[in-house]
N, C-alpha and C positions, 0 to 999 in steps of 0.2 A: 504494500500500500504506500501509496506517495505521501507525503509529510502534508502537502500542502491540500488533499483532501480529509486528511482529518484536522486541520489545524488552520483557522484564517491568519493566524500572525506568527512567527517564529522570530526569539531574541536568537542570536548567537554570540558568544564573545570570548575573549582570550584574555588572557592576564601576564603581568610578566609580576616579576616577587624577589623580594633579599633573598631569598631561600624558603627552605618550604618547612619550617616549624611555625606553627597555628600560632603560637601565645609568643613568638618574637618578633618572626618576619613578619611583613608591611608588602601590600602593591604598591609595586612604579610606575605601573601601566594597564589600563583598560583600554582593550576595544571593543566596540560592540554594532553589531550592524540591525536593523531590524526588517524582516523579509516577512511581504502580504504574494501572495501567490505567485512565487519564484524571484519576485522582483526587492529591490532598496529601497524602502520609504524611508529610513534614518539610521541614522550611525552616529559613536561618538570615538573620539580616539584620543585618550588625555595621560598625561603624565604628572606621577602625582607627588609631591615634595615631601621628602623625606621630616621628620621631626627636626629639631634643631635640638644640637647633638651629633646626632645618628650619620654613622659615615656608611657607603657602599662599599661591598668586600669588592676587590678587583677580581675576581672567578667571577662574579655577575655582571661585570659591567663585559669584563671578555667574553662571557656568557651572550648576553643580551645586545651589548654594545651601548647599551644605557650607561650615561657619564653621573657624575654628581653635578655637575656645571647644568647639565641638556634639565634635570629635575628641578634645578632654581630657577632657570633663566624660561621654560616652560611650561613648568608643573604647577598644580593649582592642590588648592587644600583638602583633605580626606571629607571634610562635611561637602565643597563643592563638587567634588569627582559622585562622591554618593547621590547627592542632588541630580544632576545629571544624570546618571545611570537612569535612578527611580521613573525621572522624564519618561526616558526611550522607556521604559518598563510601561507607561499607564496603557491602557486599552489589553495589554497582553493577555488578562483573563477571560477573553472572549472566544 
């Protein structure tokens, strides 16, 4: 069965992360697109600042190619990235 016959809206999205322990690691990056029967009706794609403090291991950034520099000089705050998301999120329980 095709996705888009059981389903009028589909979120998809990817994350990038300091590493993958739940109660330390942070996302760096959200994206997320939102598809109504095959097609793009919204997307967001943000990078997100780290605390102050909080440095990036270089494994991640070699990893990802995410800088600490690219997260301050483009990255917005964890309530704004959340805000955002929740956006692209409204309608999706249809």
């Amino acid at each position: 069965m095709r996705l888009w016959e059981q389903f009028d809206r589909i979120i998809v999205f990817d994350t990038e992360t300091t590493g993958i322990d739940f109660g330390r690691d942070r996302i760096i990056e959200i994206g997320a697109a939102a598809l109504e029967a095959g097609a793009e009706t919204g997307g967001l794609d943000l990078f997100i600042r780290l605390p102050e403090g909080r440095r990036l291991d270089p494994f991640i950034t070699n990893l990802t190619g995410i800088t600490e520099e690219r997260l301050e000089a483009e990255g917005v705050g964890d309530r704004e990235a959340a805000g955002a998301f929740a956006k692209l999120l409204e309608g999706a329980e249809r």
